[in-house]
C-alpha positions as CSV (number, residue, x, y, z in Angstrom):
1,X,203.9,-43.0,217.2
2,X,201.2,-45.6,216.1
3,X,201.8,-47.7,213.7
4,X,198.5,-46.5,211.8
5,X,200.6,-42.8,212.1
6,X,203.4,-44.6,210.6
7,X,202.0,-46.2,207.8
8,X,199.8,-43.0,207.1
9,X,203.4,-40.8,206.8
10,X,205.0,-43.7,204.5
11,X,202.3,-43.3,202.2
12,X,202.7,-39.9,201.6
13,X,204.3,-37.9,199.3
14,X,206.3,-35.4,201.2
15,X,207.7,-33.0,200.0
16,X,211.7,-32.5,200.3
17,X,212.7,-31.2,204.2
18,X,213.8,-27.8,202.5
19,X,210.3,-27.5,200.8
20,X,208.5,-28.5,203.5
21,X,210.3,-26.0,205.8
22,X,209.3,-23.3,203.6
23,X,205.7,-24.8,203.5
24,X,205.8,-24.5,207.0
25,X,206.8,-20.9,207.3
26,X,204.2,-19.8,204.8
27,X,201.4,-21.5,207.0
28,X,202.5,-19.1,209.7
29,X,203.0,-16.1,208.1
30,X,199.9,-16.3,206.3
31,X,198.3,-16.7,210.6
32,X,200.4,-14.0,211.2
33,X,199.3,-11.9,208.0
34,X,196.1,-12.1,208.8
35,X,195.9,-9.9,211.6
36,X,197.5,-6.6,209.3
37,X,194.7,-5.9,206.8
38,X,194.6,-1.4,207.7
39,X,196.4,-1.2,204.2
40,X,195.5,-2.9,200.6
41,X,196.5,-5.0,199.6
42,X,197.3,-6.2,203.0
43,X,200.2,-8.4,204.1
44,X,197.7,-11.2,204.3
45,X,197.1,-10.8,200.6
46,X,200.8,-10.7,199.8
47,X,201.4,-14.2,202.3
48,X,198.5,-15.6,200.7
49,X,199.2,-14.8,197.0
50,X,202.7,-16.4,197.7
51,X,201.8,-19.7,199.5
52,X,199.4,-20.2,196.3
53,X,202.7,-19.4,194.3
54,X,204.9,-21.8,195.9
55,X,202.3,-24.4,197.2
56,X,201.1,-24.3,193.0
57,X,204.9,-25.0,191.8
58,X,205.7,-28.1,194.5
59,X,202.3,-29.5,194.5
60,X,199.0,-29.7,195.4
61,X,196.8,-32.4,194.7
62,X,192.6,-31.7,193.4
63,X,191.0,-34.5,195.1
64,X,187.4,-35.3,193.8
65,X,186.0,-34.4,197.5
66,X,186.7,-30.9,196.2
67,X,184.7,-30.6,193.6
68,X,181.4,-29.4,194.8
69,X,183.2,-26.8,197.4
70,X,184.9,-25.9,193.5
71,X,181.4,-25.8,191.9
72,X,180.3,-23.6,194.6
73,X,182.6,-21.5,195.1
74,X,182.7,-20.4,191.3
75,X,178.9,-20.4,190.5
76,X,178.8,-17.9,193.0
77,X,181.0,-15.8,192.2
78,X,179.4,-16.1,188.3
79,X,176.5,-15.2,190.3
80,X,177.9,-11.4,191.5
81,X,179.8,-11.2,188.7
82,X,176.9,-11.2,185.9
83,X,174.7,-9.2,188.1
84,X,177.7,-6.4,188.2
85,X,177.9,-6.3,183.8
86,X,176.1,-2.8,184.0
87,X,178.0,-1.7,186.8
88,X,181.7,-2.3,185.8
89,X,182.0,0.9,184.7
90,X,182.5,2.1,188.5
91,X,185.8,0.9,190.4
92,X,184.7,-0.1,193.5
93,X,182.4,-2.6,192.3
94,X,184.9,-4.2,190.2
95,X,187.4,-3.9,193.4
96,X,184.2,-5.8,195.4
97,X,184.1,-8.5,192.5
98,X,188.1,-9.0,192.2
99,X,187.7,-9.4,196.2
100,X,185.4,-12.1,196.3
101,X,187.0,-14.1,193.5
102,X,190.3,-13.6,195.3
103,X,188.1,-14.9,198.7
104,X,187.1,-17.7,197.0
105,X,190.1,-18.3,195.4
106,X,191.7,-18.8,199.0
107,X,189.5,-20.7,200.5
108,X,189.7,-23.3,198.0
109,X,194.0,-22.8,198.4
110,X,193.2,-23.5,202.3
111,X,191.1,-26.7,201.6
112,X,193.9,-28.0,199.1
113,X,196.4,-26.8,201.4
114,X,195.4,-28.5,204.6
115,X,194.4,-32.1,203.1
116,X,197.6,-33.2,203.4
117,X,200.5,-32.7,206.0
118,X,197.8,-31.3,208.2
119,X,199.0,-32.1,211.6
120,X,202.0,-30.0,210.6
121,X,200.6,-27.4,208.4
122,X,197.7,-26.9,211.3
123,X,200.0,-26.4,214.0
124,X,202.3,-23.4,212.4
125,X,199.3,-21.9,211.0
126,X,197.6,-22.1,214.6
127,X,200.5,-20.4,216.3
128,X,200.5,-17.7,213.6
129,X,197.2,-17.3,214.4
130,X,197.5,-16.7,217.8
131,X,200.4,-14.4,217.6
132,X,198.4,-12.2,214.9
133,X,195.6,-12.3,217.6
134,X,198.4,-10.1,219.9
135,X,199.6,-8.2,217.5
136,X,195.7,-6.9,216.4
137,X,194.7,-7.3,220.0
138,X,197.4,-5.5,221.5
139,X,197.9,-2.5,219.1
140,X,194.3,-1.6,220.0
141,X,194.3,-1.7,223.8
142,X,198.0,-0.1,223.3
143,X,195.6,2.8,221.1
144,X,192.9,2.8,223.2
145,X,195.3,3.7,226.1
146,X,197.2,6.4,224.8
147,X,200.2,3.9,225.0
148,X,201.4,4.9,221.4
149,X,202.2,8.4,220.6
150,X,200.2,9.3,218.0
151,X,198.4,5.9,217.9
152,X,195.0,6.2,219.3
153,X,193.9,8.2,216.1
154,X,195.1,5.3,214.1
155,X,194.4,2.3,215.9
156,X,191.0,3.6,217.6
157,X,188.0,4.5,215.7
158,X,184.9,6.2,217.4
159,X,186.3,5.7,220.9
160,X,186.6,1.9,220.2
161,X,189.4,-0.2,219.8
162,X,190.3,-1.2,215.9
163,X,193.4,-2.2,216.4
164,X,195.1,-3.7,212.8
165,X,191.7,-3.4,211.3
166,X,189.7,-0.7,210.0
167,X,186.7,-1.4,211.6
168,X,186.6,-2.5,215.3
169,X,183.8,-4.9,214.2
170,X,185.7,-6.7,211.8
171,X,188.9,-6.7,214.8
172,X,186.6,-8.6,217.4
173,X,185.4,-11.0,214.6
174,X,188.6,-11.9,213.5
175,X,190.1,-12.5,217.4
176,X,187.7,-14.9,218.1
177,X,189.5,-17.4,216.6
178,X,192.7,-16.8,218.2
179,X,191.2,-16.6,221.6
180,X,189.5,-20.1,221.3
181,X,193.3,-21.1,220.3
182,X,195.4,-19.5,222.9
183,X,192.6,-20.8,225.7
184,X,193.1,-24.5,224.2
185,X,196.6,-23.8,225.2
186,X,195.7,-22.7,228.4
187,X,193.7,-25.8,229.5
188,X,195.8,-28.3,227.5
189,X,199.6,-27.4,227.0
190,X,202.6,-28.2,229.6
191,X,202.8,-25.3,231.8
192,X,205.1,-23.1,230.3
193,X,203.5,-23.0,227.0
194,X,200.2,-22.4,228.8
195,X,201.4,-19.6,230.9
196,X,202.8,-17.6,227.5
197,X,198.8,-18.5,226.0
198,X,197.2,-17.3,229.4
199,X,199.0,-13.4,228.5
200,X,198.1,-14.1,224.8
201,X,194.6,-15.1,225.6
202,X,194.4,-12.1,228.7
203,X,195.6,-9.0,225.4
204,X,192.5,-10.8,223.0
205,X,190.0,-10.8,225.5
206,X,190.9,-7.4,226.7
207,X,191.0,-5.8,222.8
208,X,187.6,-7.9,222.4
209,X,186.1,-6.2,225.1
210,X,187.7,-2.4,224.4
211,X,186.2,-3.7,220.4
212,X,182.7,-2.9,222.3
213,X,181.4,-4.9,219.3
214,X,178.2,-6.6,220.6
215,X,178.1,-9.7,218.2
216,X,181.7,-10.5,219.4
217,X,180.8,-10.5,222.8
218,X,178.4,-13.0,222.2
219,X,180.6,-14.5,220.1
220,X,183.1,-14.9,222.6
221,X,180.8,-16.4,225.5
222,X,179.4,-18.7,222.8
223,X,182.3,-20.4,221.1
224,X,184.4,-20.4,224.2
225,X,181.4,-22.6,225.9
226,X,181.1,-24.7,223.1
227,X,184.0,-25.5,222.5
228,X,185.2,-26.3,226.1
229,X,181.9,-28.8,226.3
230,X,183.7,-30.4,222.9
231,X,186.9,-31.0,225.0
232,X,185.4,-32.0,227.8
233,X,183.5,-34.6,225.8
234,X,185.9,-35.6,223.2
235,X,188.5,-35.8,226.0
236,X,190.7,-39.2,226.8
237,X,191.3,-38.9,230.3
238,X,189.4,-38.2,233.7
239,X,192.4,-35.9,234.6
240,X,192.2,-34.3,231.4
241,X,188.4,-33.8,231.6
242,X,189.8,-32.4,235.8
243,X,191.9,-29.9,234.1
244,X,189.4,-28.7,231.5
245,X,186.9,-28.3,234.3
246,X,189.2,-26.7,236.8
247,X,190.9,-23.8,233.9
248,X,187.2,-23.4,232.4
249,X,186.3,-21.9,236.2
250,X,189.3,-20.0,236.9
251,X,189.5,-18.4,233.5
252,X,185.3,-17.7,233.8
253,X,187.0,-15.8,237.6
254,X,190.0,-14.3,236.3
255,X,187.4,-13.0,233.3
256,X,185.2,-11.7,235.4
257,X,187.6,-9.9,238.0
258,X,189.2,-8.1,235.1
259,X,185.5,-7.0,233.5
260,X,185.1,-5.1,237.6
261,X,188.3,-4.0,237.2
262,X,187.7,-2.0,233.7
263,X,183.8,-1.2,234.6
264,X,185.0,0.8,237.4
265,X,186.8,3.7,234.4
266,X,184.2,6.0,233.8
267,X,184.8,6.1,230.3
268,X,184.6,2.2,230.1
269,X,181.9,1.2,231.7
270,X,179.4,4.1,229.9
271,X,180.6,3.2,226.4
272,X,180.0,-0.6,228.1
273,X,176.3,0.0,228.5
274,X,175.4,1.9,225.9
275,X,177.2,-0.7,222.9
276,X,175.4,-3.6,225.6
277,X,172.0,-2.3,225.1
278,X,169.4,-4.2,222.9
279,X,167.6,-1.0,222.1
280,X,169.7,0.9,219.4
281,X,168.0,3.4,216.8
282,X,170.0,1.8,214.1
283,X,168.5,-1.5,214.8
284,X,164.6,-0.7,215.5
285,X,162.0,0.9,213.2
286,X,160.9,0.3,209.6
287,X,164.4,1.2,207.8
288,X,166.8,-0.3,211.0
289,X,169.1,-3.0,210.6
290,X,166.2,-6.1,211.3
291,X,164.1,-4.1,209.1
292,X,165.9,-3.9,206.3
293,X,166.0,-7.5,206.0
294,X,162.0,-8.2,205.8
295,X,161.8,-5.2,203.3
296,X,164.8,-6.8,201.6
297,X,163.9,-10.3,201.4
298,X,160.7,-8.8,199.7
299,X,162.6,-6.9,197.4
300,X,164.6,-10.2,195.9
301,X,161.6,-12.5,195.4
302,X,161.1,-10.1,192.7
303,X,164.7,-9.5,191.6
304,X,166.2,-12.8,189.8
305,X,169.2,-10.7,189.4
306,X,169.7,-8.6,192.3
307,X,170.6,-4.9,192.1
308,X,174.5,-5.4,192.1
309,X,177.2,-5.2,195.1
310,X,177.3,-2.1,196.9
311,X,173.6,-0.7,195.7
312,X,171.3,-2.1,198.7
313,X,172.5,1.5,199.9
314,X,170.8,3.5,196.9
315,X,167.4,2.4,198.7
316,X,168.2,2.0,202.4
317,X,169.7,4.3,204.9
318,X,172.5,1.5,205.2
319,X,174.4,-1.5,203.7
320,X,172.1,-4.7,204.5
321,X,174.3,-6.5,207.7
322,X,173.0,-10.0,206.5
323,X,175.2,-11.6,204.2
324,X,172.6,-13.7,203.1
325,X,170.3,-10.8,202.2
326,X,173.5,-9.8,200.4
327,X,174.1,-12.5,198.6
328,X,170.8,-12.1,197.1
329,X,170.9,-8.5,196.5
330,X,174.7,-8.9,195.0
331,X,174.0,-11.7,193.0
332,X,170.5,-12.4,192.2
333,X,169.0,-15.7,192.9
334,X,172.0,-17.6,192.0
335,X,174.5,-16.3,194.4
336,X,171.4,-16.0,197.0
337,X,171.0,-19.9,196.9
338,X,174.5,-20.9,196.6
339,X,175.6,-18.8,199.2
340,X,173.8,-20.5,201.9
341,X,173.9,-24.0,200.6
342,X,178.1,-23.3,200.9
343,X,177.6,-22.2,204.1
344,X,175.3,-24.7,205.5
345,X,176.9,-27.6,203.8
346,X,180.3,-26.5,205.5
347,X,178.2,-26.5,209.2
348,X,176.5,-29.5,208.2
349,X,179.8,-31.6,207.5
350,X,181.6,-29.8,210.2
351,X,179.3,-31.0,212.4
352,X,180.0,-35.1,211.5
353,X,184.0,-34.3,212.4
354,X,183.4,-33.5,215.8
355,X,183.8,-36.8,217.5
356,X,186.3,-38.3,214.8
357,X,189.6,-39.3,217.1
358,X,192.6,-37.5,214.6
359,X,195.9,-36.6,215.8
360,X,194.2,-32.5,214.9
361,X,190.9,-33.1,216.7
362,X,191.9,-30.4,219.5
363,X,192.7,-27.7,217.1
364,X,189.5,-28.3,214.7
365,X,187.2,-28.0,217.5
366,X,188.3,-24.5,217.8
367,X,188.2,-23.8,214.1
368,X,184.9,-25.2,214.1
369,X,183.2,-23.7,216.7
370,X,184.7,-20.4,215.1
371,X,183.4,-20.9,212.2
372,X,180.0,-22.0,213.4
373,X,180.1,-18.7,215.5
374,X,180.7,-16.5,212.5
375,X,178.1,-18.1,210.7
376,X,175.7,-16.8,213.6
377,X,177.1,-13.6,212.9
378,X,176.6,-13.4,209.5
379,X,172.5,-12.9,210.0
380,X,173.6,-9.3,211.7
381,X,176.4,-8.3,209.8
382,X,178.0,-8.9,206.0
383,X,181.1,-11.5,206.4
384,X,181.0,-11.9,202.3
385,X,184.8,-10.6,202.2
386,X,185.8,-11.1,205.6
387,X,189.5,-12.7,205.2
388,X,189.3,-15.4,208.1
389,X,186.1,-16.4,207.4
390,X,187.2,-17.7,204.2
391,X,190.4,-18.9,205.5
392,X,187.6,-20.8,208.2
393,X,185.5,-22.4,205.6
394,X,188.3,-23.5,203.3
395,X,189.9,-25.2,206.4
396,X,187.2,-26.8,207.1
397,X,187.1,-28.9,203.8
398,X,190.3,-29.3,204.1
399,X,189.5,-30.9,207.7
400,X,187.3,-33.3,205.7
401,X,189.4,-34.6,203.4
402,X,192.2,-35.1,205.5
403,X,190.0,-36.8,208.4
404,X,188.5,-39.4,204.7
405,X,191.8,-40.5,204.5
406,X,193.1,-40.7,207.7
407,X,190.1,-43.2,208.8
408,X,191.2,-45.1,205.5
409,X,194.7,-45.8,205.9
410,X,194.0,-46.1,209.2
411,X,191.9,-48.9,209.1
412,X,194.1,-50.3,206.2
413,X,196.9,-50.5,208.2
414,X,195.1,-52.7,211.6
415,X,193.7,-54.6,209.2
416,X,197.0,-55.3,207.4
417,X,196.3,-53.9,203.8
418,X,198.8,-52.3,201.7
419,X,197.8,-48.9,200.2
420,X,199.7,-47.5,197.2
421,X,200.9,-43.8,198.0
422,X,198.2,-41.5,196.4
């Protein structure tokens, strides 16, 4: 350990080893939770509500870097909220509003959260992550192969693999950041640890692929290139660059084997071409998905209030897929400007932590790049109350904050000045 490390852990305020410990355990469940959302609320509610609980009663500390994520975060939920007064009267749109408070709520809980004992709090959360990618992962290739009795009715939908989730869309979405985890082990971790995360990585891949979600295919290819560059780049070593260059071609092999392997079921490979296809009728014509967001767009230069969540489908054939066209239509012009500024502010600042050397660099790359990934996605499908993406873009402040003061006390303690505990 450095002696900038050292004189970063003297300055904080831990928390006592027993609270800590249970800290710790919260941060994996709450990985683990996320991956068992078929039932509300989910387990990922529950773990979440109870980290707030318990992080809330042995302290959290609002840092001022916080408050325009804060400011955000609540003027746009004012935003759905006042464009849904006429509309309480039905359930499900006070369920959606309750949702995205809660969303919010959570993310700002991650940000606070993962500002301080970050290293720590990173790592369980990360290996909860990646075993909530098997459990999802697996439970849909075990339904999509008739390997649970009674399963493939439950854990398949449409001849697709859903896994945990109820909609294999929102399964492949939410795997995508495991699998950037588990292959980070793979190219990085002693050889034990990275033979367990090859078989974690190998059940993702496979439940991704059995998804047949489009977006998370491209997803996939995308983020795991990206990121892999980042290693290489931000890498300390020529033999650790050797290693990243030398697992990067034999998983791209290994991939690409198993995808001959799978194309060669019948039942596969058509599904395969047809979901791989650019040409769908849902997509084309005046009312498909693309569409829907010109006609859209149109329809909220003219609508300072939107129409209200859940109602772009009392004019379309379908929901919008664009969560900034449903921003908008949810929450008039205030929710449709803040939600992209949040967004885009997130990107923006995640892009300025990339090359920052912190003893968490390795594992923010991944969250990064799966952030940045889902963003992409968001232009084709609604993320608004997608659970990991919040968890994502709380993270990410939380990345910021932590990396401020790290480089501060850092540099405070090489240069030999004292800095009071916060």
């Amino acid at each position: 350990m450095t002696f900038a490390t050292d004189h970063l852990l003297s300055t904080h305020r831990l928390a006592p080893p027993r609270v800590r410990a249970i800290q710790h355990a919260l941060m994996w469940i709450v990985g683990v939770g996320g991956a068992l959302v078929f039932i509300e609320p989910s387990p990922y509610e529950l773990a979440t509500l109870a980290g707030i609980i318990f992080f809330y009663a042995t302290g959290l500390r609002m840092r001022p870097v916080f408050l325009p994520l804060l400011i955000m975060l609540v003027m746009l939920n004012f935003g759905y909220t006042i464009c849904s007064i006429d509309l309480m009267d039905q359930s499900q749109i006070v369920n959606w509003i309750a949702t995205s408070w809660y969303m919010a709520i959570t993310a700002f809980f991650f940000a606070l959260v993962l500002a301080e004992d970050t290293e720590k709090r990173l790592d369980l959360l990360q290996r909860g992550l990646i075993i909530g990618g098997v459990i999802a992962g697996g439970s849909g290739v075990a339904g999509y192969f008739h390997l649970v009795p009674g399963g493939t009715d439950l854990l398949t939908l449409y001849g697709r693999a859903r896994g945990t989730f109820k909609d294999p869309n929102v399964l492949s979405a939410f795997l995508i950041l495991p699998a950037l985890l588990a292959l980070q082990n793979v190219i990085t971790a002693p050889f034990f640890k990275s033979l367990r995360n090859v078989l974690a990585f190998g059940i993702i891949a496979l439940a991704l692929l059995l998804a047949f979600s489009r977006a998370a295919w491209g997803q996939l290819v995308f983020t795991s290139v990206f990121m892999v560059a980042l290693m290489y780049l931000t890498s300390r070593s020529r033999s650790q660059q050797s290693r990243i260059v030398l697992t990067a071609i034999a998983a791209v092999a290994a991939l690409a084997l198993a995808l001959a392997v799978l194309l060669s079921f019948d039942s596969i490979d058509s599904l395969f071409k047809e979901r791989a296809s650019l040409h769908q009728t849902y997509d084309s014509g005046r009312f498909g998905r693309f569409g829907r967001h010109i006609l859209g767009f149109q329809m909220a230069l003219d609508l300072p209030l939107g129409i209200g969540p859940l109602q772009f489908r009392r004019f379309f054939p379908e929901d919008t897929h664009n969560s900034f066209l449903n921003a908008f239509m949810s929450g008039g012009w205030i929710s449709g400007i803040l939600f992209p500024t949040l967004v885009f502010v997130t990107v923006a600042m995640g892009f300025r932590l990339i090359f920052v050397r912190v003893p968490w660099q390795r594992t923010y790359l991944a969250f990064f790049c799966a952030f940045l990934g889902t963003v992409g996605e968001a232009f084709i499908i609604d993320v608004d109350h997608w659970r990991h993406f919040w968890l994502m873009l709380g993270a990410m402040w939380g990345f910021a904050a932590a990396t401020y003061e790290y480089k501060t006390r850092s540099m405070a303690a090489r240069s030999g000045v004292g800095l009071s505990p916060p």
